[in-house]
N, CA, C and O of each residue as an XYZ file, in Angstrom:
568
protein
N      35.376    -35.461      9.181
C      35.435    -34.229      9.949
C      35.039    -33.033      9.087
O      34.351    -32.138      9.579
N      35.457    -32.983      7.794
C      34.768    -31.772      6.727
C      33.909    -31.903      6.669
O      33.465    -30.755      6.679
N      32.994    -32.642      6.587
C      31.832    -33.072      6.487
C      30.649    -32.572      7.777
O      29.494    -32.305      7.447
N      30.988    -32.508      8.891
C      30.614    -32.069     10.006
C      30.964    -30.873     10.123
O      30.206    -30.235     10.853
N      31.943    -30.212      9.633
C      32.273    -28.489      9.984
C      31.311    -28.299      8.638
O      30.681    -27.248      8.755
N      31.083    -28.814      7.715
C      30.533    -28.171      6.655
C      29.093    -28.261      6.811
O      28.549    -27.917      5.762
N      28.255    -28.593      7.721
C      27.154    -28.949      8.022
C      27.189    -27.825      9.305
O      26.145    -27.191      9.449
N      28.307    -27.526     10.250
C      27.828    -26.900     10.965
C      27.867    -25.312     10.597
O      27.233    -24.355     11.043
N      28.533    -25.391      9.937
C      28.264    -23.788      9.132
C      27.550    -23.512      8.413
O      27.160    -22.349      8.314
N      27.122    -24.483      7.653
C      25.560    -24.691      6.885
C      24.482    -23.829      7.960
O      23.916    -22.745      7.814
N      24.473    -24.851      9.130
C      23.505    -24.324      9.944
C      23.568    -22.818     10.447
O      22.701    -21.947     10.387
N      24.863    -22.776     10.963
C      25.170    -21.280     11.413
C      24.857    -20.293     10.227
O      24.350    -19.199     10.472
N      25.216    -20.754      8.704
C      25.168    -19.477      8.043
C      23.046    -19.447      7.644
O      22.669    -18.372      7.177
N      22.378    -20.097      7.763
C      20.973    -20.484      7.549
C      20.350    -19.797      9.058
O      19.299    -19.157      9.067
N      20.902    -19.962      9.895
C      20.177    -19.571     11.127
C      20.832    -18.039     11.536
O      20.702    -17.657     12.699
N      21.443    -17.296     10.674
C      21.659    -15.903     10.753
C      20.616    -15.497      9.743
O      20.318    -14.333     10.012
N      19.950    -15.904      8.745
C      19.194    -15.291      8.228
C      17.929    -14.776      9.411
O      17.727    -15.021     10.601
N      17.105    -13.772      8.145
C      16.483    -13.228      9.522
C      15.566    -12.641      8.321
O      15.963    -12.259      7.220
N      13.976    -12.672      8.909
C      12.676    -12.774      7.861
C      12.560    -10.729      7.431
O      13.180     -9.755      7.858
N      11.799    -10.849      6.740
C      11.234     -9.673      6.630
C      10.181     -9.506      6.840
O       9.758     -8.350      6.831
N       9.428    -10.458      7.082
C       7.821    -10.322      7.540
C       7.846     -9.890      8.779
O       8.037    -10.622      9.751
N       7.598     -8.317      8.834
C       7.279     -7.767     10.019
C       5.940     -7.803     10.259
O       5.046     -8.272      9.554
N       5.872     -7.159     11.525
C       4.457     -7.000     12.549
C       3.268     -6.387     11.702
O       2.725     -5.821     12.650
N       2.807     -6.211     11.085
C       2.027     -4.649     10.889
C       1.157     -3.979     12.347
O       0.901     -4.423     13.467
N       0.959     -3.015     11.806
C       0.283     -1.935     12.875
C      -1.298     -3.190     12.918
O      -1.863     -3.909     12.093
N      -1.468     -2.861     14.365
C      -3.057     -3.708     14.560
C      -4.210     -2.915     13.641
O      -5.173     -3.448     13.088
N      -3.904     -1.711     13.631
C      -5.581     -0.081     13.211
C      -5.481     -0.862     11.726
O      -6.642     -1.135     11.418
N      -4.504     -1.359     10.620
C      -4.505     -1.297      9.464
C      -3.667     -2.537      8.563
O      -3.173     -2.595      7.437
N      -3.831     -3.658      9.948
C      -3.442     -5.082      9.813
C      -4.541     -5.732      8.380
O      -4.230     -6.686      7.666
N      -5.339     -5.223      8.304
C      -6.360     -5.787      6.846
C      -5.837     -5.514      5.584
O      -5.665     -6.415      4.763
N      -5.557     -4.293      5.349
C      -5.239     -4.010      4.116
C      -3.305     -3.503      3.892
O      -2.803     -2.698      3.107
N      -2.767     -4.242      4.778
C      -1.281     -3.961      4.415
C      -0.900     -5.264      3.401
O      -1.197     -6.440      3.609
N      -0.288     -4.810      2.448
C       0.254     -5.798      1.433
C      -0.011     -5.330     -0.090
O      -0.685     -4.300     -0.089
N       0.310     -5.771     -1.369
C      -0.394     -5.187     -2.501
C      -1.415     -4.954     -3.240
O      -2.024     -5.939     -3.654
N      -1.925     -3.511     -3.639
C      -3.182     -3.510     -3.863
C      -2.875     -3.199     -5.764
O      -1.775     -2.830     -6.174
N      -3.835     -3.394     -6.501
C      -3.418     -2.989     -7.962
C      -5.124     -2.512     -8.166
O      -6.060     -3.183     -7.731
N      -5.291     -1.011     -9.038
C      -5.993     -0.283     -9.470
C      -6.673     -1.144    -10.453
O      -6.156     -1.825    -11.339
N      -7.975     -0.995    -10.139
C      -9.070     -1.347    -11.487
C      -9.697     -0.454    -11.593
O      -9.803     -0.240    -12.800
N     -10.201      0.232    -11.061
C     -10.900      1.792    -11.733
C     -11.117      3.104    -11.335
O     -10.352      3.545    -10.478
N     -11.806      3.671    -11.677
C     -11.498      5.280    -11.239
C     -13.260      5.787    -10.960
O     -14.001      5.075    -11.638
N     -13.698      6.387    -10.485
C     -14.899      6.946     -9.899
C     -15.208      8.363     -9.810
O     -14.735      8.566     -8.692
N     -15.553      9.217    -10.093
C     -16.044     10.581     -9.905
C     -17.806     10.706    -10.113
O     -18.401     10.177    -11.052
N     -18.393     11.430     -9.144
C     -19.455     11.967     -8.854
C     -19.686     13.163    -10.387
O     -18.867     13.833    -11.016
N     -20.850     13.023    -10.498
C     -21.142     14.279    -11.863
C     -22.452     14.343    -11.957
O     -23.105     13.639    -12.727
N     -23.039     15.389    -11.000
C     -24.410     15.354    -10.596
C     -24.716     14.480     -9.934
O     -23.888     14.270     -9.048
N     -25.832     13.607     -9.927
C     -26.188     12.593     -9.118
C     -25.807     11.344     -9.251
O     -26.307     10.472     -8.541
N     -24.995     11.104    -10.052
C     -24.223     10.453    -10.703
C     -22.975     10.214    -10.557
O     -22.034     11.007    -10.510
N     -23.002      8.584    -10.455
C     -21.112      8.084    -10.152
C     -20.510      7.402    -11.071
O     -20.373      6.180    -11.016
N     -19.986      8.327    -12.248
C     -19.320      7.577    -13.310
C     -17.923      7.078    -13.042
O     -16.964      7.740    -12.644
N     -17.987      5.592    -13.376
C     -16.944      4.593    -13.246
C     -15.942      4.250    -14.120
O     -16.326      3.228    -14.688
N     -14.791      4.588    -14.550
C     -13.877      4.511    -15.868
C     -12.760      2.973    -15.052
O     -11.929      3.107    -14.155
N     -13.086      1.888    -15.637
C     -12.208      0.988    -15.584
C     -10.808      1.225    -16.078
O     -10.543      2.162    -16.831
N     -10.226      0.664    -15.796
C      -8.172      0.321    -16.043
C      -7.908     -0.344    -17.009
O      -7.684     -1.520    -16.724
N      -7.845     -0.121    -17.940
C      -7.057     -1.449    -18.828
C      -5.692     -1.563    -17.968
O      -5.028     -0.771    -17.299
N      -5.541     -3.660    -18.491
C      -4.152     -4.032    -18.197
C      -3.221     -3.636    -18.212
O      -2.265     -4.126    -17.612
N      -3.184     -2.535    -18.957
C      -1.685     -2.296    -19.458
C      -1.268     -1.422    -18.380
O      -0.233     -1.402    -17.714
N      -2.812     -0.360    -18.353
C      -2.711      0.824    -17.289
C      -2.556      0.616    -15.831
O      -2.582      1.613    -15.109
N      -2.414     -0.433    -15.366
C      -2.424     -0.914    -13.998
C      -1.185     -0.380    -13.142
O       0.007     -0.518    -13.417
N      -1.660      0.159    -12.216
C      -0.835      0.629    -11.376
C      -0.695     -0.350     -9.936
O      -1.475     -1.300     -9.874
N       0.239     -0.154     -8.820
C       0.232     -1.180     -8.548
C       1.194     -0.395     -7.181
O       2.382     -0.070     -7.174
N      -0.214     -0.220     -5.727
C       0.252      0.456     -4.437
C       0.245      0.080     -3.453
O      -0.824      0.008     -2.846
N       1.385     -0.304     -2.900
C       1.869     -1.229     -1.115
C       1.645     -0.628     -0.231
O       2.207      0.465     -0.169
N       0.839     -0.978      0.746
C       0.808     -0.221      2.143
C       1.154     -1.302      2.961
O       0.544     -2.362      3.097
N       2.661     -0.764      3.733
C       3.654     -1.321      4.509
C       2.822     -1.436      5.687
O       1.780     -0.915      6.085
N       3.548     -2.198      6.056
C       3.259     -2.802      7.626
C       3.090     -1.667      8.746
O       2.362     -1.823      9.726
N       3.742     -0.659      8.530
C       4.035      0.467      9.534
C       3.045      1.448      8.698
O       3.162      2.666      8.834
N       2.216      0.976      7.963
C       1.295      2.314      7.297
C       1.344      3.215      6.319
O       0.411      3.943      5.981
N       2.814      3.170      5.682
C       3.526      4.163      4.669
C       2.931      3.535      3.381
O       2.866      2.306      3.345
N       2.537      4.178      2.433
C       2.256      4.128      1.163
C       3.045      4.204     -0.058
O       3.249      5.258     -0.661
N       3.539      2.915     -0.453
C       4.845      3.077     -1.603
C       3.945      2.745     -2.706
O       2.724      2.691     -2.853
N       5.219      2.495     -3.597
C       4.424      2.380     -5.274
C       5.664      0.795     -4.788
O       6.485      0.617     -3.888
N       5.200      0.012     -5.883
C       6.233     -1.599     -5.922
C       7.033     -1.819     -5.781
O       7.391     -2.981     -5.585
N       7.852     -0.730     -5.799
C       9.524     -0.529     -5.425
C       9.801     -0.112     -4.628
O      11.019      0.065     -4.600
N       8.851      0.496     -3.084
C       9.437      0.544     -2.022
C       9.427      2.126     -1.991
O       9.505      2.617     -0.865
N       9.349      2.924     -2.979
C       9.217      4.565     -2.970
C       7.848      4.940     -2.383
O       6.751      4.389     -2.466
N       8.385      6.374     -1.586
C       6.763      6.230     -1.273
C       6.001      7.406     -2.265
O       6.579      8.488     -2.375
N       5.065      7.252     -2.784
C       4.217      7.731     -3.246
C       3.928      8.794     -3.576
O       3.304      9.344     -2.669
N       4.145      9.899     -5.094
C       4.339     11.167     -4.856
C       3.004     11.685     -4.456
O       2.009     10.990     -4.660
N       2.899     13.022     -3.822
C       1.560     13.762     -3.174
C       0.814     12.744     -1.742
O      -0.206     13.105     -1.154
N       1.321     11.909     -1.521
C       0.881     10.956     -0.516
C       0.707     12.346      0.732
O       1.218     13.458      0.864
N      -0.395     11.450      1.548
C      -0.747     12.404      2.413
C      -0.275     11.937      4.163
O      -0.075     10.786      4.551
N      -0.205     12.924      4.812
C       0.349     12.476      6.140
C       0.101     11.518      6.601
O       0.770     10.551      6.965
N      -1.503     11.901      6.608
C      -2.041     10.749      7.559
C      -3.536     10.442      6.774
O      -3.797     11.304      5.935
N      -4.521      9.396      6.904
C      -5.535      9.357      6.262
C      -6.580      8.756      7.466
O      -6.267      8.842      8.653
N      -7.830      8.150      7.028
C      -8.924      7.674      7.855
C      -9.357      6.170      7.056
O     -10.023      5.968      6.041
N      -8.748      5.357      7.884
C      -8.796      3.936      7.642
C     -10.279      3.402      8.174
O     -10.307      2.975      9.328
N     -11.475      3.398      7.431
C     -12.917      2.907      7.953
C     -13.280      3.384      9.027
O     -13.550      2.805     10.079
N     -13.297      5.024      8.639
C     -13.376      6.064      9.666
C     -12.740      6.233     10.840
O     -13.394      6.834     11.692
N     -11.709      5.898     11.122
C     -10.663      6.114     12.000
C      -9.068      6.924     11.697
O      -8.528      6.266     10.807
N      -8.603      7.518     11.911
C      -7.288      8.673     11.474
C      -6.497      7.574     12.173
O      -6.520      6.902     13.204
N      -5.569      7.807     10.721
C      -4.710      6.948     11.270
C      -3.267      7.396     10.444
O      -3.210      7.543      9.223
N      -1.977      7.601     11.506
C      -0.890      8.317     11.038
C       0.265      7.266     10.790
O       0.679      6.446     11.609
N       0.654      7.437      9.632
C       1.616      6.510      9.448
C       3.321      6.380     10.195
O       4.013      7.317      9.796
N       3.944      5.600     10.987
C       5.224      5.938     11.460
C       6.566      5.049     10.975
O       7.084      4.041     11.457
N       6.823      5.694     10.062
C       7.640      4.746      9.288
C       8.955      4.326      9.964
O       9.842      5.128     10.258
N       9.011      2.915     10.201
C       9.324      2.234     10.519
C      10.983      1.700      9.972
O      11.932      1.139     10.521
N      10.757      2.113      8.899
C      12.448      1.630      8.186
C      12.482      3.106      7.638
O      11.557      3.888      7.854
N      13.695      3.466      6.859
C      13.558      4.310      5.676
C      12.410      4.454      4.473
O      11.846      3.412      4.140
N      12.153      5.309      4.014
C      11.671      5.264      2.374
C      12.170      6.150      1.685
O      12.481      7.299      1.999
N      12.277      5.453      0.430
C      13.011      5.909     -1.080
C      11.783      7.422     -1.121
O      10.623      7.305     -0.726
N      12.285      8.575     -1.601
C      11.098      9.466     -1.889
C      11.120      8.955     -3.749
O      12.156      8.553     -4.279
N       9.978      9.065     -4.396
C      10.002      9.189     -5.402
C       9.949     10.333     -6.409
O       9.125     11.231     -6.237
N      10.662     10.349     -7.303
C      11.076     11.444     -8.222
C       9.718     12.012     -8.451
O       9.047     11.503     -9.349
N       9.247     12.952     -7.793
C       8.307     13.838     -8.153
C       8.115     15.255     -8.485
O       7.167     16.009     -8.270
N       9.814     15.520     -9.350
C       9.699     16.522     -9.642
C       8.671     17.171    -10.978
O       8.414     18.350    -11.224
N       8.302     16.142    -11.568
C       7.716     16.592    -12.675
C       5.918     16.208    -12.532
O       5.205     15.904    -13.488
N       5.479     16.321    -11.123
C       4.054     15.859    -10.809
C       3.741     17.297    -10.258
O       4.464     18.090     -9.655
N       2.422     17.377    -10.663
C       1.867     18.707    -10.012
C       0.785     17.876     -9.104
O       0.009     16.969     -9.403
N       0.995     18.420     -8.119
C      -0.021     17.450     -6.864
C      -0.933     18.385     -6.440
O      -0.698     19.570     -6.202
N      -2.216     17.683     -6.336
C      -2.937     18.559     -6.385
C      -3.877     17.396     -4.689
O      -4.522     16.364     -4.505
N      -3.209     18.714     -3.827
C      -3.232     17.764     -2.219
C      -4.515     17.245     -2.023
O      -5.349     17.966     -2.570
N      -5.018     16.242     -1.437
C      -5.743     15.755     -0.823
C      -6.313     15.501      0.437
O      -6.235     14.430      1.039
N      -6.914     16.564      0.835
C      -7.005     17.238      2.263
C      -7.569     16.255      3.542
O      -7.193     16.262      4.714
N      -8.496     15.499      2.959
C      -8.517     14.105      3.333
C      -8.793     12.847      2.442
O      -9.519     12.752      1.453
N      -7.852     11.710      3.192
C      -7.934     10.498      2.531
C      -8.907      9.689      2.658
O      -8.986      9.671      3.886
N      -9.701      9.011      2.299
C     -10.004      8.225      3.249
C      -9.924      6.538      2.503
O      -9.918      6.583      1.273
N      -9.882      5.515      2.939
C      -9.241      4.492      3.030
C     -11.017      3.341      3.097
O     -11.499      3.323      4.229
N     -11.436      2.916      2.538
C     -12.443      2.053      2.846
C     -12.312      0.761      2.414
O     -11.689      0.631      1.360
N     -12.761     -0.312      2.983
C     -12.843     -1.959      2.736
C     -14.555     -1.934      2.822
O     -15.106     -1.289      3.713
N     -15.387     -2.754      1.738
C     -16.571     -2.945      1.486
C     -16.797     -3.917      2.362
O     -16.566     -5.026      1.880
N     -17.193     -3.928      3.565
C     -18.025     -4.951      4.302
C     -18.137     -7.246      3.409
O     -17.722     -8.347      3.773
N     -18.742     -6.827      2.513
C     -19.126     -7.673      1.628
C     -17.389     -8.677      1.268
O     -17.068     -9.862      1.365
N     -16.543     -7.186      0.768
C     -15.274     -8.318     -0.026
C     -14.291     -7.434      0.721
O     -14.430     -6.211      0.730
N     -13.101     -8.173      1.473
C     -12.156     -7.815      2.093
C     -10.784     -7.396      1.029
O      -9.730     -6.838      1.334
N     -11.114     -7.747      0.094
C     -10.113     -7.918     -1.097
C     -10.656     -6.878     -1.839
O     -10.215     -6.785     -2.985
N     -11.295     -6.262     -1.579
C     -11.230     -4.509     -2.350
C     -11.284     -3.509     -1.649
O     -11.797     -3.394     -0.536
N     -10.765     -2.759     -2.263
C     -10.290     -1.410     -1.501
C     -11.068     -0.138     -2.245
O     -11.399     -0.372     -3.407
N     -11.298      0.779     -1.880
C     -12.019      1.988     -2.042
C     -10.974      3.037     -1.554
O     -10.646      2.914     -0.374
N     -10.410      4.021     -2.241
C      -9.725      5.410     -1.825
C     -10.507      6.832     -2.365
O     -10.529      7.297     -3.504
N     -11.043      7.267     -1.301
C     -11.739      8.092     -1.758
C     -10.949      9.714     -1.464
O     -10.246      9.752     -0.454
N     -11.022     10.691     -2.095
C     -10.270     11.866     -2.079
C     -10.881     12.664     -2.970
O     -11.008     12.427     -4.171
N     -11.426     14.027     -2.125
C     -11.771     14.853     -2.852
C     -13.271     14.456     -3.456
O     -13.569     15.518     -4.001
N     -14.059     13.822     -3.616
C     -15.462     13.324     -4.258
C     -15.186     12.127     -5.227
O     -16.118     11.548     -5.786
N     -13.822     11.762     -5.416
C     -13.443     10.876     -6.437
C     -12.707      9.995     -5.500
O     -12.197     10.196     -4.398
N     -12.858      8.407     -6.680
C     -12.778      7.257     -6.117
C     -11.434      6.584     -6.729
O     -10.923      7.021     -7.761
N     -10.993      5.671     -6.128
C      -9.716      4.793     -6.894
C     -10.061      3.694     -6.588
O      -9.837      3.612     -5.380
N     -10.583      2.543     -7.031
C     -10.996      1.001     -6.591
C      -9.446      0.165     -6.747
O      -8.549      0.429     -7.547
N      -9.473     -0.731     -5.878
C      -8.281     -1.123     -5.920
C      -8.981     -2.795     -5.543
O     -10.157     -3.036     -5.270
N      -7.801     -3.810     -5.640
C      -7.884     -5.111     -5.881
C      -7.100     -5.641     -5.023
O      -6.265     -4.801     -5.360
N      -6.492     -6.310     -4.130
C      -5.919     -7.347     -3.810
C      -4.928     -7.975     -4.381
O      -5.374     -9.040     -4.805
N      -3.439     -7.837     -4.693
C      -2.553     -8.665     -5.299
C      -2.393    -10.050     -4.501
O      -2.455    -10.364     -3.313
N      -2.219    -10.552     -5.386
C      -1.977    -11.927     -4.442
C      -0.350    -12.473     -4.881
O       0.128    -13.476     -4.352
């Protein structure tokens, strides 16, 4: 008989769990999950100079299911912008749970009036953030 109550609470306490893999938004179902920085881009004349990341320097930015932009820990992002343009489409983020703000008292943000958000046709697994004439290439965590 212990043996059977201990199996059925097994089950009961296993079948109260409950996933975290939510829905994401359909506009920005491609690129929700982790992305990590490989390089940096700015225009200088006719010219698009490219400064790669070393390893060490790797940064490393989640875009939640509901669209919000954290850093790995779930904070969202200091200077992050309202809303951005996901492969030319505006698209506003509605956060869905809470977010942690991150300590940004000691960042001078220098706003980004528009975002914009690009995936290269070619590789679905890179990301392009463009702001201001300058670029942030980003990667795919797996």
């Amino acid at each position: 008989m212990n043996k059977v109550s201990l199996f059925i609470l097994v089950l009961i306490a296993f079948g109260q769990c409950k996933t975290n893999d939510l829905e994401p938004v359909p506009e920005i179902a491609s690129i929700v999950g982790k992305w990590k920085v490989t390089a940096y881009s700015r225009t200088v004349g006719d010219s698009l100079i490219t400064e790669s990341v070393l390893k060490d320097e790797t940064i490393i930015m989640v875009i939640r299911h509901d669209g919000v932009i954290a850093d790995e820990q779930g904070r969202q992002r200091c200077c992050s912008p309202s809303k951005y343009l996901f492969n030319g489409k505006e698209f506003i983020p509605k956060p869905a749970a809470t977010v942690d703000p991150a300590d940004c008292s000691l960042v001078l943000c220098n706003p980004c009036m528009e975002m914009k958000i690009t995936t290269p046709m070619s590789d679905p697994n890179v990301l392009a953030i463009e702001c201001d004439g300058s670029y942030t290439w980003y990667v795919r965590e797996k």
